[in-house]
N, C-alpha and C positions, 0 to 999 in steps of 0.2 A: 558625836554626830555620825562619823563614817559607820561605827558599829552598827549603830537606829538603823542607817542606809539601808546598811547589807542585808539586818537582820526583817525588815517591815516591807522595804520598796523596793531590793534588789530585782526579784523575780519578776517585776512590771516595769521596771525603765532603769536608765542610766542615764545621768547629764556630765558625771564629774569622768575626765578621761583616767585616772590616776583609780580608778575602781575598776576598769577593765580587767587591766591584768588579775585584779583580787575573783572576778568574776572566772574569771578565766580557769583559776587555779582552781575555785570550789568546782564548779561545772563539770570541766573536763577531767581534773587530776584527782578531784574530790580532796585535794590537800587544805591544810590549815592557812588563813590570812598570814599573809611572808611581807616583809619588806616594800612598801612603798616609792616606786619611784617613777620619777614623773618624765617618763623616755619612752616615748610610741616606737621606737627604729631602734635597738640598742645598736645595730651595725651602723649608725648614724651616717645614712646615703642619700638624706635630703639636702638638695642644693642649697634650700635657707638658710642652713647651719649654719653655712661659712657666705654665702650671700646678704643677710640681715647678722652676721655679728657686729657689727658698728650700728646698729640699730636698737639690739635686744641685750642691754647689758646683764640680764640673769641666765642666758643660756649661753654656754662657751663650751667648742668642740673639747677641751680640752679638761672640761671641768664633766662634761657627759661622761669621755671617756673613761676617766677615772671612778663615777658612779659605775658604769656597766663592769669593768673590772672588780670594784666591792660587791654590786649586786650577783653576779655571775661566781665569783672565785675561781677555783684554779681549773675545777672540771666542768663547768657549765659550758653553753652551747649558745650562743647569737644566733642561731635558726632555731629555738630552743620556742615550741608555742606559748611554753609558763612567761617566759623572761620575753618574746617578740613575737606583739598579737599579728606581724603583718606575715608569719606562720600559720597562723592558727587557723581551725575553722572558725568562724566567725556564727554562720549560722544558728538561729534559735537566738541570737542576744535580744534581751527586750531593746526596745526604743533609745535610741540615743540622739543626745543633743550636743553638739562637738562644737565649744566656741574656741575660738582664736583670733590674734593681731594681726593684724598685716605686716606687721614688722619685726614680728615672732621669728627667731632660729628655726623653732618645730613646726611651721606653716606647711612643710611639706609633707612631713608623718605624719599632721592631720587628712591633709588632705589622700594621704595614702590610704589613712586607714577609711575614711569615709568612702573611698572607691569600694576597697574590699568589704565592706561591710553591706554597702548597695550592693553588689554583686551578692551577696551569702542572703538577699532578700531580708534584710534588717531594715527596719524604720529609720531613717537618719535625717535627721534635721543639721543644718552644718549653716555655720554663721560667721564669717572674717569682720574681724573692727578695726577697719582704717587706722592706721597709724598706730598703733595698741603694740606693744611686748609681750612676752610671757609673762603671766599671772597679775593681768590689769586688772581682774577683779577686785583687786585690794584697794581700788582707788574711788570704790563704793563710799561716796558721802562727800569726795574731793572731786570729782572729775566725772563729767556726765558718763561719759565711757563704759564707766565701772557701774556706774546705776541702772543704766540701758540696758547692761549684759545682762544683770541681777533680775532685773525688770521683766528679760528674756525668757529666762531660764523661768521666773515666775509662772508668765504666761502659758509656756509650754507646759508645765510641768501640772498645773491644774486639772486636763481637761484630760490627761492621763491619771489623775488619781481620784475622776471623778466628784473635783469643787468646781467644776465651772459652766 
């Protein structure tokens, strides 16, 4: 599915935050698809972190950390635009749609990055779900939550690929 993505709909929109960075690489570095991870702020300086960790039991300072260490290795860079889009130009990204919980760790490098992305003149659609955690879309078909989102992202996503 991520492959289809990149390969048919990257260059007209974005919904999934975890393809940025893959955007980012082809775009600006012209480099090959690297390592997925799912960290907007690898310097993790959003107060949710540590604000919603008794909240968001999938995201924990201490388990980020330890991804941005593997993702990075010994010579990489935390201002680094490939590895921290809240670096990067922004600019020129198609369309994006940036959901998140309210009660999300990463509520704030969303919100970060949807600042800087309105400011680089990017289309952004930006959505918080009450009470939600990181990656409540898996609760698609158990909790309205997860359907609303899906349901969201549906809506939006049509009227950009011209079904709607």
């Amino acid at each position: 599915m991520v492959f289809w993505f990149i390969q048919f709909l990257a260059p007209k929109l974005f919904w999934l935050t975890s393809i940025l960075k893959q955007w980012l690489a082809i775009q600006i570095a012209n480099k090959p698809i690297q390592i997925k991870v799912h960290i907007k702020d690898v310097k993790a300086t959003g107060e949710t972190l540590d604000a919603h960790a008794d909240k968001d039991c999938f995201v924990k300072r201490f388990l980020l950390e330890h991804m941005v260490e593997v993702f990075l290795g010994e010579s990489g860079s935390k201002k680094d635009p490939l590895a921290n889009p809240l670096y990067a130009d922004l600019s020129g990204l198609p369309p994006l749609f940036i959901q998140v919980g309210g009660d999300e760790a990463l509520l704030d490098d969303s919100r970060q990055i949807v600042k800087l992305a309105q400011e680089a003149g990017v289309d952004v659609k930006f959505k918080i779900y009450p009470e939600m955690q990181h990656v409540f879309h898996f609760l698609i078909g158990n909790a309205p939550e997860g359907d609303q989102a899906v349901q969201d992202m549906a809506d939006w996503v049509r009227p950009k690929l011209g079904l709607a």
